[in-house]
N, CA, C and O atoms as CSV, one atom per row, in Angstrom:
chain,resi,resn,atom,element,x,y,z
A,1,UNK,N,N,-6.658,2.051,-10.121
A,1,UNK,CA,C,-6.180,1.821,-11.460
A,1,UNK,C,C,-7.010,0.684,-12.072
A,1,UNK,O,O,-7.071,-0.368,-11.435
A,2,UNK,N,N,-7.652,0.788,-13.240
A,2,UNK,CA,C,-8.462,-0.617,-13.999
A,2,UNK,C,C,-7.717,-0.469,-15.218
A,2,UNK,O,O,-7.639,0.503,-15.970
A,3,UNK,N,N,-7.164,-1.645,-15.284
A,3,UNK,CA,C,-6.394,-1.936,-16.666
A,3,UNK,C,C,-6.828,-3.337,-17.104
A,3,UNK,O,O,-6.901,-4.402,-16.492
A,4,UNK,N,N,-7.129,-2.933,-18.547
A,4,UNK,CA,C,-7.164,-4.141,-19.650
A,4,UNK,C,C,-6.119,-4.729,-20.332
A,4,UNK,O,O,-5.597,-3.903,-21.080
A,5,UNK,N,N,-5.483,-6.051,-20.395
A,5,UNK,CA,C,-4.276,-5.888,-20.670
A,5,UNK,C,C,-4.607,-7.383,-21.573
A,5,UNK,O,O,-5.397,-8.176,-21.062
A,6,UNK,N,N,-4.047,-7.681,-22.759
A,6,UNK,CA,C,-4.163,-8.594,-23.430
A,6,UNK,C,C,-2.489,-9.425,-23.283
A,6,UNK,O,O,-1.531,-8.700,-23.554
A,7,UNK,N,N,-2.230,-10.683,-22.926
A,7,UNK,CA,C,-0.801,-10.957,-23.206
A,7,UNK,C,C,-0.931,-12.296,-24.444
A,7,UNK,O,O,-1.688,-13.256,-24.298
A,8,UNK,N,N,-0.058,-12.101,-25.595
A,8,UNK,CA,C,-0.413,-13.265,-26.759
A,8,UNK,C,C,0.974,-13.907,-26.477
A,8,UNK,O,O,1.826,-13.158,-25.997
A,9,UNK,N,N,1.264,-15.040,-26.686
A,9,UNK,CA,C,2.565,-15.996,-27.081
A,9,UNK,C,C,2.202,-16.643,-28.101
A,9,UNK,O,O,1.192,-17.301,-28.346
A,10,UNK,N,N,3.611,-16.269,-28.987
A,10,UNK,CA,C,3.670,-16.970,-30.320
A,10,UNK,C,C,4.897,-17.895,-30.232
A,10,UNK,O,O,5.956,-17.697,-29.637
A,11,UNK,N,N,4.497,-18.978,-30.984
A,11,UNK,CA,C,5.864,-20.056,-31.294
A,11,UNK,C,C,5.143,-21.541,-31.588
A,11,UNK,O,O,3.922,-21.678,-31.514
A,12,UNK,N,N,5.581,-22.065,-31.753
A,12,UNK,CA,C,5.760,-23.806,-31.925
A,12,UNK,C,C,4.801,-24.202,-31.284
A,12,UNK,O,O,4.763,-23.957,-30.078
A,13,UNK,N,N,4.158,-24.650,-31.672
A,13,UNK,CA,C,2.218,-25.368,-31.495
A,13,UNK,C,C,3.180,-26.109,-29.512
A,13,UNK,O,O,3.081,-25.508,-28.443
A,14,UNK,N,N,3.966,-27.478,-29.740
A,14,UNK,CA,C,4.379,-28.173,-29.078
A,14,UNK,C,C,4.789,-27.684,-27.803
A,14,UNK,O,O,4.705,-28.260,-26.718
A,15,UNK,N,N,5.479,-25.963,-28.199
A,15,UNK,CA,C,6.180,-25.442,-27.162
A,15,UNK,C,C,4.921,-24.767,-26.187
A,15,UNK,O,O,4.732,-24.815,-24.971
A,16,UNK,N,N,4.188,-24.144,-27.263
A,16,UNK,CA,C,3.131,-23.518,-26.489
A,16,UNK,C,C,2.329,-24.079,-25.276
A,16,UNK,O,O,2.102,-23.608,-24.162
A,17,UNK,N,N,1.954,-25.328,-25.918
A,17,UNK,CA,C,1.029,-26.302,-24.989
A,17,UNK,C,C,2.093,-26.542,-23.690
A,17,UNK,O,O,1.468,-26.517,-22.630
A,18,UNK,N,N,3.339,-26.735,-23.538
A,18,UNK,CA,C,3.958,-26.442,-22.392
A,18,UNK,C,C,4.088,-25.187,-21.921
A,18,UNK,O,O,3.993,-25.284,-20.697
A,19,UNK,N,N,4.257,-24.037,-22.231
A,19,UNK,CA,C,4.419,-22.808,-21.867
A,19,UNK,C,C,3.143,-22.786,-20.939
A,19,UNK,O,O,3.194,-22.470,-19.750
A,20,UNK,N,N,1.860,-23.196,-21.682
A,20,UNK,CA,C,0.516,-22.454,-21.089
A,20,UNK,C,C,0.380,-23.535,-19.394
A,20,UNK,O,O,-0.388,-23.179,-18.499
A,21,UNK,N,N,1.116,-24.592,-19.291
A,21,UNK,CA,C,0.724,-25.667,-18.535
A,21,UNK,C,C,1.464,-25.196,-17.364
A,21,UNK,O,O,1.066,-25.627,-16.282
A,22,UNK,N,N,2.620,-24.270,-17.365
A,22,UNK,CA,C,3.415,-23.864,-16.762
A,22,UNK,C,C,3.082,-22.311,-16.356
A,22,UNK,O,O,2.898,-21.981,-15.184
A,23,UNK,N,N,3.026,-21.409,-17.437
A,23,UNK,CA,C,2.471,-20.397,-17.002
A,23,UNK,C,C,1.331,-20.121,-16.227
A,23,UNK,O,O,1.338,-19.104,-15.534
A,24,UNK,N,N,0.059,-21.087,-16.235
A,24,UNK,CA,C,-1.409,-20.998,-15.662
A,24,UNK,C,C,-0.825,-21.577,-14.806
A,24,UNK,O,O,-0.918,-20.633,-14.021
A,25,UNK,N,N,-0.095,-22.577,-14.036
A,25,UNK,CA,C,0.025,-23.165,-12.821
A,25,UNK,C,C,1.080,-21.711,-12.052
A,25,UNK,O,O,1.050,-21.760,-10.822
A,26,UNK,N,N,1.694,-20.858,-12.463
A,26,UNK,CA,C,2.183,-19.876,-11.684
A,26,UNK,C,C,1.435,-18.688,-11.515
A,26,UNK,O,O,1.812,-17.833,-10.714
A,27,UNK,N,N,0.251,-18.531,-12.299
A,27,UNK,CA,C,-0.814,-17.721,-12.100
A,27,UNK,C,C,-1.691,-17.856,-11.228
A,27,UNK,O,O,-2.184,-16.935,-10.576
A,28,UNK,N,N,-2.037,-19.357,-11.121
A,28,UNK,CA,C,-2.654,-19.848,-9.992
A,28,UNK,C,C,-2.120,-19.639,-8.345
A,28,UNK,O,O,-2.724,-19.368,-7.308
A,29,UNK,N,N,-0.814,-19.884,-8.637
A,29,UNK,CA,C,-0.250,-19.409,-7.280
A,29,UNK,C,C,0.241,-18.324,-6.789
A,29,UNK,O,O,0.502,-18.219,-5.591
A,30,UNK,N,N,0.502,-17.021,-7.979
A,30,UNK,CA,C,0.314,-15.999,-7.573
A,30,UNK,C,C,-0.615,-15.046,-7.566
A,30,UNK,O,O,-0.454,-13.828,-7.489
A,31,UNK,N,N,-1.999,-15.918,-7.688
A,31,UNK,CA,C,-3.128,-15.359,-7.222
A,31,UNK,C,C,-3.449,-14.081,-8.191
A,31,UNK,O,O,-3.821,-12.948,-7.886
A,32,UNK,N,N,-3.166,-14.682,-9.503
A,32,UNK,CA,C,-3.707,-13.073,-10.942
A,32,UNK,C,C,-5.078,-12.941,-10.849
A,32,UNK,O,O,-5.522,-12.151,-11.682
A,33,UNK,N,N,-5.793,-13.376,-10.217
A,33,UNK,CA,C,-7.281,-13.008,-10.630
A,33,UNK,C,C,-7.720,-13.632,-11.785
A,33,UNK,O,O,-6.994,-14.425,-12.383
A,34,UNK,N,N,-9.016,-13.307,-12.217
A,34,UNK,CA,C,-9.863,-13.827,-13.560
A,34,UNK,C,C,-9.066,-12.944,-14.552
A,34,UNK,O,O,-8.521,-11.840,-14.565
A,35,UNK,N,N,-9.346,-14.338,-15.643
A,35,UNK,CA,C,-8.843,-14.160,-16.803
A,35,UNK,C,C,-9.667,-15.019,-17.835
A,35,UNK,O,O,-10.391,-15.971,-17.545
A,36,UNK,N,N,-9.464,-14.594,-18.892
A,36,UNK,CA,C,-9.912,-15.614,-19.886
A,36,UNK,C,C,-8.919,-15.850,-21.323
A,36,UNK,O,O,-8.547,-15.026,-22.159
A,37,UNK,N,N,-8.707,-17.129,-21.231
A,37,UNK,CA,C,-8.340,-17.552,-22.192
A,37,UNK,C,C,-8.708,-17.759,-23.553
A,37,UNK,O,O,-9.793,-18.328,-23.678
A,38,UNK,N,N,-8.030,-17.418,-24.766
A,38,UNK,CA,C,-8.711,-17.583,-26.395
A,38,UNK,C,C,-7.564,-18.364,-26.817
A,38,UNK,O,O,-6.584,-17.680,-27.110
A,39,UNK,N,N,-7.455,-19.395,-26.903
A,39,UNK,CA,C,-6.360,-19.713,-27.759
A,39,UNK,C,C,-6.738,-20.470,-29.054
A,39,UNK,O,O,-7.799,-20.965,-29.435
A,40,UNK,N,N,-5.623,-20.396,-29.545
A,40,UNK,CA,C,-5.229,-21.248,-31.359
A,40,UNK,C,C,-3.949,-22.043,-31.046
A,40,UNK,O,O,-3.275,-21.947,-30.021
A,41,UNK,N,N,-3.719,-22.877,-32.145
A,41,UNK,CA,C,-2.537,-24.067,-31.990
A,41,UNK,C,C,-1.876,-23.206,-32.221
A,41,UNK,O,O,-0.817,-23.688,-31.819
A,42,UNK,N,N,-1.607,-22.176,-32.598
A,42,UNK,CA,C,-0.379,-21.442,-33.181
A,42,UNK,C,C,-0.385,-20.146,-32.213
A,42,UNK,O,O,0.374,-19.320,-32.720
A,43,UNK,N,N,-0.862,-19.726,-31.199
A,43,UNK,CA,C,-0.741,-18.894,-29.959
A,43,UNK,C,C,-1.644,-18.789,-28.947
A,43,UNK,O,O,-2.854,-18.898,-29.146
A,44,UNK,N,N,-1.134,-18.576,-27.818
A,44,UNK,CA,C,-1.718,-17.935,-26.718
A,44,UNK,C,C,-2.217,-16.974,-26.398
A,44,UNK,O,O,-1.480,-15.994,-26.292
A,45,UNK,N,N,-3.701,-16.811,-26.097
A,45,UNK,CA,C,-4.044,-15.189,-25.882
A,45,UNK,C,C,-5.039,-15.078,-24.295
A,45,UNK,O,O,-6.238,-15.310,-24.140
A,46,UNK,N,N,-4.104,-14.680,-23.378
A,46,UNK,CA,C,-4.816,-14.181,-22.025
A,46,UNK,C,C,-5.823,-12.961,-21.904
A,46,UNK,O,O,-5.142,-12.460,-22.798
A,47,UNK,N,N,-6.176,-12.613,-21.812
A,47,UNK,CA,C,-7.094,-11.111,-21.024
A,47,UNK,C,C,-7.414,-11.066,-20.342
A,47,UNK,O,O,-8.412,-11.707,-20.011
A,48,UNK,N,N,-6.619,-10.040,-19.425
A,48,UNK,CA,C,-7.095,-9.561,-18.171
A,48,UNK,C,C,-7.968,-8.251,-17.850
A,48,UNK,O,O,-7.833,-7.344,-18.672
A,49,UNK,N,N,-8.659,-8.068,-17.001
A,49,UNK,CA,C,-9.297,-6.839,-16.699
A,49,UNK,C,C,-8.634,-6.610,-15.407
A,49,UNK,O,O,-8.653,-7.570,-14.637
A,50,UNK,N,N,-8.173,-5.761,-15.096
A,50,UNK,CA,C,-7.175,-5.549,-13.129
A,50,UNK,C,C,-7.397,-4.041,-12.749
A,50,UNK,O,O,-7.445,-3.014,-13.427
A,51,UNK,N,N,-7.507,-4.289,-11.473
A,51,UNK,CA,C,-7.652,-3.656,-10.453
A,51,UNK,C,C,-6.054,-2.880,-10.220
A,51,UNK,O,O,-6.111,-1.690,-9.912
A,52,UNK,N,N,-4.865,-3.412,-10.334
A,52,UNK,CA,C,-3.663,-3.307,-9.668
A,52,UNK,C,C,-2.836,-3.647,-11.125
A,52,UNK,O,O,-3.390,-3.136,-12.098
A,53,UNK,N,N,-1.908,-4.232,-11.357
A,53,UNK,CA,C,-0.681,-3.918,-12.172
A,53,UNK,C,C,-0.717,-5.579,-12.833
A,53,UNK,O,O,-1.216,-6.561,-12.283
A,54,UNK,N,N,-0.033,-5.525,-14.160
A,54,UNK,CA,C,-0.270,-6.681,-14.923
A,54,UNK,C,C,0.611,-7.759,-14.049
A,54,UNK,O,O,1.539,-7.538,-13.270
A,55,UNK,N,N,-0.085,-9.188,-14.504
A,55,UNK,CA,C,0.831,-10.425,-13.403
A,55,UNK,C,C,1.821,-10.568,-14.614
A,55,UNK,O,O,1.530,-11.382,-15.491
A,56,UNK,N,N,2.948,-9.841,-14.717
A,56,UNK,CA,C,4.054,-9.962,-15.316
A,56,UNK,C,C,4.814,-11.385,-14.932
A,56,UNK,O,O,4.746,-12.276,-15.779
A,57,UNK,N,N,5.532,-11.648,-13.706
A,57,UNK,CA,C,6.108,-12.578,-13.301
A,57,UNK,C,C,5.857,-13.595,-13.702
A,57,UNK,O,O,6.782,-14.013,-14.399
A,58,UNK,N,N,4.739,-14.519,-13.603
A,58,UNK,CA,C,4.548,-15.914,-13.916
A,58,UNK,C,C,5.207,-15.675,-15.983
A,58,UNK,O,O,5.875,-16.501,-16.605
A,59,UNK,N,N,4.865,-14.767,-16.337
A,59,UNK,CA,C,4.735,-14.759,-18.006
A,59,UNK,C,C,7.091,-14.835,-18.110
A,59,UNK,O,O,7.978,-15.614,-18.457
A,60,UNK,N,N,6.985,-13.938,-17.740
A,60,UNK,CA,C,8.590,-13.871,-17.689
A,60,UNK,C,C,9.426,-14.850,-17.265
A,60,UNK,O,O,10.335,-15.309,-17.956
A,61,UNK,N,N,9.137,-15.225,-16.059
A,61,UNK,CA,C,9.503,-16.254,-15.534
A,61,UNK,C,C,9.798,-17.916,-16.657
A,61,UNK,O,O,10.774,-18.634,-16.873
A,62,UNK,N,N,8.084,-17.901,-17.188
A,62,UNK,CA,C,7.599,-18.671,-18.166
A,62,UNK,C,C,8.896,-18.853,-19.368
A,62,UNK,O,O,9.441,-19.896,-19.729
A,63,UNK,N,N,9.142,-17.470,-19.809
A,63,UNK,CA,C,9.836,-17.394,-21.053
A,63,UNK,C,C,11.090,-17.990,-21.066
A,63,UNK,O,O,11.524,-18.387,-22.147
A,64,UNK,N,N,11.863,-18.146,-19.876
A,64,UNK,CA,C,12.992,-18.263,-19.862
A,64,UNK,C,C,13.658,-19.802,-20.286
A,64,UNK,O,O,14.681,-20.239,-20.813
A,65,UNK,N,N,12.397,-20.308,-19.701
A,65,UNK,CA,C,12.468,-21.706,-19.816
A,65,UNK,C,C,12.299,-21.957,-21.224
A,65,UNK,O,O,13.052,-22.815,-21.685
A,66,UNK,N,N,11.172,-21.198,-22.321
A,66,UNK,CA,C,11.165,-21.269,-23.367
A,66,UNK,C,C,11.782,-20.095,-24.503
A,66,UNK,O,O,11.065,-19.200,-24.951
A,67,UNK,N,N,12.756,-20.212,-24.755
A,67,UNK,CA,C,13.554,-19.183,-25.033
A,67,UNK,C,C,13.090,-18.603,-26.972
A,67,UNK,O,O,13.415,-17.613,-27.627
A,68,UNK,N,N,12.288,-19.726,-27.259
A,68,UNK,CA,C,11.658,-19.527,-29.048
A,68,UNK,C,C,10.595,-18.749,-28.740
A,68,UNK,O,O,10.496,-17.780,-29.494
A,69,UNK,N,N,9.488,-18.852,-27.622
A,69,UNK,CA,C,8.781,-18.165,-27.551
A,69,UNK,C,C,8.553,-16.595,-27.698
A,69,UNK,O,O,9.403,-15.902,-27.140
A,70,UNK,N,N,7.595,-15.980,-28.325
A,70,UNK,CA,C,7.544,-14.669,-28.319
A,70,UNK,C,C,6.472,-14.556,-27.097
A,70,UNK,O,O,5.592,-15.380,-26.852
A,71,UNK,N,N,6.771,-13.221,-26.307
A,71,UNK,CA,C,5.631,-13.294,-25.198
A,71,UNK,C,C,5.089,-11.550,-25.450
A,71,UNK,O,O,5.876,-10.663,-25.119
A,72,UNK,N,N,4.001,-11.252,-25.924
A,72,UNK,CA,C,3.845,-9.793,-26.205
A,72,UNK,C,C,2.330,-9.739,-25.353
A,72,UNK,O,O,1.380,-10.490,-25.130
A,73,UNK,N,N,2.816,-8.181,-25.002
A,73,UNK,CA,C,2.214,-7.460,-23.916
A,73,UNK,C,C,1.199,-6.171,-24.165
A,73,UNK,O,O,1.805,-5.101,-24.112
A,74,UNK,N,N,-0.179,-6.060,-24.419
A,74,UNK,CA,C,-0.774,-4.927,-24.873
A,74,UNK,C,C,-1.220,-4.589,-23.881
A,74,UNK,O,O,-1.316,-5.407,-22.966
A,75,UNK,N,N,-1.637,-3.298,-23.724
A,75,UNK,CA,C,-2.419,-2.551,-22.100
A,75,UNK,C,C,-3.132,-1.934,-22.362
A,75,UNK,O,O,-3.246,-1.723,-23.569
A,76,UNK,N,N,-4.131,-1.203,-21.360
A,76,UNK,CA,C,-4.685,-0.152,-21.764
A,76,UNK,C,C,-5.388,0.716,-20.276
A,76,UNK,O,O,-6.226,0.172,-19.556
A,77,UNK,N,N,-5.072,1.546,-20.130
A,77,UNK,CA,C,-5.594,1.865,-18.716
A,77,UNK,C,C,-6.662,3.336,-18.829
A,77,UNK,O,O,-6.341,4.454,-18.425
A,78,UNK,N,N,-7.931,2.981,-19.464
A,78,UNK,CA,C,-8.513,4.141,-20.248
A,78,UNK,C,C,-9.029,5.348,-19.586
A,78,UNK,O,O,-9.232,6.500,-19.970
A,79,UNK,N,N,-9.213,4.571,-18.192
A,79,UNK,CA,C,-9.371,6.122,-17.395
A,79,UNK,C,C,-8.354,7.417,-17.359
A,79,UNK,O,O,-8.590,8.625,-17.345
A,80,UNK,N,N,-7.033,6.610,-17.352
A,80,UNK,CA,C,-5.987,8.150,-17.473
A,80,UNK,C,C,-5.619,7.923,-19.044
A,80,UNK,O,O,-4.736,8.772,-19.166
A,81,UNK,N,N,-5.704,7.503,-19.918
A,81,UNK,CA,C,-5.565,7.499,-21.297
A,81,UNK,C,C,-4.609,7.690,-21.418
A,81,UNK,O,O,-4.031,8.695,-21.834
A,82,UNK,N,N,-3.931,5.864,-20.746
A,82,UNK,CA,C,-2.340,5.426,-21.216
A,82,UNK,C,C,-2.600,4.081,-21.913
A,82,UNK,O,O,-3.686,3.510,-21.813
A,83,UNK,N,N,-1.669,3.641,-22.554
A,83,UNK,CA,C,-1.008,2.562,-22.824
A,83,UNK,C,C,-0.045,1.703,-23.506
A,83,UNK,O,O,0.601,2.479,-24.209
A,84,UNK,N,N,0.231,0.972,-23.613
A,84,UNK,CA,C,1.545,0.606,-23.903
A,84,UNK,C,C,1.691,-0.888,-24.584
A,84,UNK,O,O,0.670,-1.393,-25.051
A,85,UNK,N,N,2.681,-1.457,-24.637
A,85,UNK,CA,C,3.173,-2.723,-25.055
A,85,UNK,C,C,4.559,-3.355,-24.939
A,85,UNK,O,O,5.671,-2.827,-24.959
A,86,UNK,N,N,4.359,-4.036,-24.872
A,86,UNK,CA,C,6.023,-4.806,-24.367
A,86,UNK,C,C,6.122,-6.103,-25.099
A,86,UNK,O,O,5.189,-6.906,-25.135
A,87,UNK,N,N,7.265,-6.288,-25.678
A,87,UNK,CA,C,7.385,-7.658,-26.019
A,87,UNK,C,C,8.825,-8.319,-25.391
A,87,UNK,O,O,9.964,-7.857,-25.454
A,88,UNK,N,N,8.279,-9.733,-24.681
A,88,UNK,CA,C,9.638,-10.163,-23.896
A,88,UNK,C,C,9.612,-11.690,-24.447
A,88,UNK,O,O,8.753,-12.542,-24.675
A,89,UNK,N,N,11.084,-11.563,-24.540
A,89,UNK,CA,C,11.918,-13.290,-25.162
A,89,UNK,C,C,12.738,-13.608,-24.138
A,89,UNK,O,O,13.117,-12.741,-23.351
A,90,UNK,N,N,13.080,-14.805,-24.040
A,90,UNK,CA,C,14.011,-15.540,-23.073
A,90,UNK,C,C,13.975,-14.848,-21.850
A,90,UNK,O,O,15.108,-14.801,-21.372
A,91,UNK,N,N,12.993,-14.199,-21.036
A,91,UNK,CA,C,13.240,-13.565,-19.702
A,91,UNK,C,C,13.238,-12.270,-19.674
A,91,UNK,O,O,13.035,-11.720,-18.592
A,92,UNK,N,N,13.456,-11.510,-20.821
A,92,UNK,CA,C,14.040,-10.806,-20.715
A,92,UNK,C,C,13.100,-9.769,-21.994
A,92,UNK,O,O,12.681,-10.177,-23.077
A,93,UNK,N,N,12.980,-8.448,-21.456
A,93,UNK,CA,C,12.218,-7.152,-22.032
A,93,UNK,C,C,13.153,-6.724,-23.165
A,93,UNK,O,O,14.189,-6.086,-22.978
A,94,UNK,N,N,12.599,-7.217,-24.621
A,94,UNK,CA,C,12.996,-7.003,-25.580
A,94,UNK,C,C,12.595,-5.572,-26.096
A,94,UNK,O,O,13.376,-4.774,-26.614
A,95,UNK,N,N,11.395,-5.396,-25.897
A,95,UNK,CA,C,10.373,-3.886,-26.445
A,95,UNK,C,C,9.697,-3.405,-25.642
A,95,UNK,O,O,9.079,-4.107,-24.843
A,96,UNK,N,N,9.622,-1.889,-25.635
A,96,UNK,CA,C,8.408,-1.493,-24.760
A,96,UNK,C,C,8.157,-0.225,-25.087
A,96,UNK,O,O,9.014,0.628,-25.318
A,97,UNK,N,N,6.632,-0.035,-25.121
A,97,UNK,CA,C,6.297,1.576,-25.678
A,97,UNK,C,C,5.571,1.852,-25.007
A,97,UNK,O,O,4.988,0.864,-24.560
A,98,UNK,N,N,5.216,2.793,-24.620
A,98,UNK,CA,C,3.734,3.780,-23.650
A,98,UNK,C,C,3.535,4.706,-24.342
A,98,UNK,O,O,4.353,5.073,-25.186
A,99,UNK,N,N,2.232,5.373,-24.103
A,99,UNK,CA,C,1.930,6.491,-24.581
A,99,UNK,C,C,0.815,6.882,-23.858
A,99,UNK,O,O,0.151,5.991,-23.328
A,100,UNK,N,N,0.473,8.055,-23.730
A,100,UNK,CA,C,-0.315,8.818,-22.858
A,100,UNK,C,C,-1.370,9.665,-23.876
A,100,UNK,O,O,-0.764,10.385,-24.669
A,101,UNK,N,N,-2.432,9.692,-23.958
A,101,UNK,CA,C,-3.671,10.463,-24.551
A,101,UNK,C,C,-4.029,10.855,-23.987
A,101,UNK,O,O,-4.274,10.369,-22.883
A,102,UNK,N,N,-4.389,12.318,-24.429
A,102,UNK,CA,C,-6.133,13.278,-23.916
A,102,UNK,C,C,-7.242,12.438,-24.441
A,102,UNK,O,O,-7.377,11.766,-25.463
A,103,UNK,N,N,-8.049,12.713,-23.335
A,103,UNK,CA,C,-9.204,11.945,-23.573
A,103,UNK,C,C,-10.029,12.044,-24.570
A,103,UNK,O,O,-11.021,12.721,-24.299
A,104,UNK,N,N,-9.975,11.470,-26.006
A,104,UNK,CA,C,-10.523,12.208,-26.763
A,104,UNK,C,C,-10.175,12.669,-27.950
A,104,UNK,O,O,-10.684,12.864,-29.054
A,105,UNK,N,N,-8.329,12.888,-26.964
A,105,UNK,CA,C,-7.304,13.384,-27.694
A,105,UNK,C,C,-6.055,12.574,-28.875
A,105,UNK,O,O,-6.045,11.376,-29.157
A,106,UNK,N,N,-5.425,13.268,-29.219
A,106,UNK,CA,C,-4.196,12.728,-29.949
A,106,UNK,C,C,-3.068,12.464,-28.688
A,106,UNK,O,O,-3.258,12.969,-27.581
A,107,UNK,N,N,-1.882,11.619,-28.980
A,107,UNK,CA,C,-1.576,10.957,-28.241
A,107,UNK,C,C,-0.469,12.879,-27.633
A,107,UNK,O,O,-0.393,13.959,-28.218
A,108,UNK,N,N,-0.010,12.512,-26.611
A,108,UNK,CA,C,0.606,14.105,-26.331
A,108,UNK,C,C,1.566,13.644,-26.042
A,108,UNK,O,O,2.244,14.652,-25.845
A,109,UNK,N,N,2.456,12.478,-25.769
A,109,UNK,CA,C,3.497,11.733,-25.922
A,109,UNK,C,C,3.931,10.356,-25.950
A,109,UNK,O,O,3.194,9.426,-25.621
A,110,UNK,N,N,5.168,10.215,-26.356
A,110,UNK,CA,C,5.135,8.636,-26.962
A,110,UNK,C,C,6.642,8.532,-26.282
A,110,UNK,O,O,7.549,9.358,-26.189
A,111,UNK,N,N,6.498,6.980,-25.789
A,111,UNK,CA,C,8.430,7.081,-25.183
A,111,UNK,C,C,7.978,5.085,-24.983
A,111,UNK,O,O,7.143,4.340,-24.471
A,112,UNK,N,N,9.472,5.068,-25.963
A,112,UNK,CA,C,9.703,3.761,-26.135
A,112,UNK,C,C,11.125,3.304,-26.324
A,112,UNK,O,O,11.899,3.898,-27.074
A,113,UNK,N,N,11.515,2.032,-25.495
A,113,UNK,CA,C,12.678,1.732,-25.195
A,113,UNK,C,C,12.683,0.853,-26.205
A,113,UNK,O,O,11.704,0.130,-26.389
A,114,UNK,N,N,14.117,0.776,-27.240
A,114,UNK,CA,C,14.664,-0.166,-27.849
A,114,UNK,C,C,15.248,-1.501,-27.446
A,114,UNK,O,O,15.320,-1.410,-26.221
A,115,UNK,N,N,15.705,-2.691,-27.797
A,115,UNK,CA,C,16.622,-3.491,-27.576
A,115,UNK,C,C,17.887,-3.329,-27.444
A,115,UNK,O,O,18.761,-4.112,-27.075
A,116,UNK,N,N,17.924,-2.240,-27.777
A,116,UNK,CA,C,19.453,-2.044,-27.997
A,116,UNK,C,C,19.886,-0.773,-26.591
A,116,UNK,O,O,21.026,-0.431,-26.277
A,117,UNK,N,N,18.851,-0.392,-26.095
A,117,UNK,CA,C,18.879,0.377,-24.779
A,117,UNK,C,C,18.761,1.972,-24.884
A,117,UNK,O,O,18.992,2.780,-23.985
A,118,UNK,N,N,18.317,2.250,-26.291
A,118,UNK,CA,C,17.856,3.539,-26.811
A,118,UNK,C,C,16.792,3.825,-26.063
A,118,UNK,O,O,16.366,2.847,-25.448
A,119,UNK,N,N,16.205,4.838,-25.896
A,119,UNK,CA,C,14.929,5.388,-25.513
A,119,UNK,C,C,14.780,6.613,-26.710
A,119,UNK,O,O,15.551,7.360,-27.313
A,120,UNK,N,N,13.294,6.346,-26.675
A,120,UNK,CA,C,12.766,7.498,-28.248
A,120,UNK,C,C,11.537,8.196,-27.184
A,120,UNK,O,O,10.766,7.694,-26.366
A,121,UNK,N,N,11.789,9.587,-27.645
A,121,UNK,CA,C,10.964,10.011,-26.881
A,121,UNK,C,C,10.109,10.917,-27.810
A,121,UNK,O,O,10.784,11.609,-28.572
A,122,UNK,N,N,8.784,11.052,-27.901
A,122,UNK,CA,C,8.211,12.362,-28.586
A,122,UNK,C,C,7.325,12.739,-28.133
A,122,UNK,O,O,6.752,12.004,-27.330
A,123,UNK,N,N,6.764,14.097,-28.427
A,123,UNK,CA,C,5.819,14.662,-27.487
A,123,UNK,C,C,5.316,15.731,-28.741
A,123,UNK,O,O,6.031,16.208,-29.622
A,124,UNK,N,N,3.655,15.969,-28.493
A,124,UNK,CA,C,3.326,16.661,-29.440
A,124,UNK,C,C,2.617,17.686,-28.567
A,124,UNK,O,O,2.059,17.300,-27.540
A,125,UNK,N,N,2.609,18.756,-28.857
A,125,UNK,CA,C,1.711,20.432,-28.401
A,125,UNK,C,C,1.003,21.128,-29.042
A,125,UNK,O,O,0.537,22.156,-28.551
């Protein structure tokens, strides 16, 4: 599996600069691999390139402690022509969408969970 996965945090210049001091020290110890950092006073932006599955944990973990923070999740895994997005607050998976493409193609289905615990599903033929 090679996935590109971008994660941004938005919020409070003050909060951020703690979020990132905390989040990179749990990345470090759970061993995420290379990354590179872009940031602005006004958000956080990681990118990863992976071998294996996004380092979710340290980011979640992160949030809880900062509960203003927005923590959003883009993917992309282009060899099977999926991807998705997630956005998580206080710990906890607020949004999440996937979608699956032909290579080439239009998307051939879309399935995304609400906040509210809906799932939307569509599929095109």
């Amino acid at each position: 599996m090679n996935l590109t996965a971008t994660v941004t945090v938005k919020g409070d210049p003050a909060l951020l600069r703690e979020y990132r001091s905390r989040v990179n020290e749990l990345l470090d110890e759970e061993g995420a691999g290379s990354y590179r950092e872009l940031h602005t006073e006004k958000q956080l932006e990681y990118r990863f390139k992976l071998r294996g599955g996004i380092p979710f944990p340290p980011f979640v973990e992160t949030s809880q402690a900062f509960p203003d923070l927005t923590v959003e999740v883009d993917w992309t895994e282009a060899n099977e022509g999926r991807s998705g997005r997630a956005i998580i607050q206080n710990g906890a998976l607020r949004e999440q969408a996937a979608q699956t493409q032909a290579p080439g193609g239009p998307a051939l289905r879309d399935v995304r969970a609400e906040a509210d615990g809906c799932i939307r599903l569509a599929v095109t033929c």
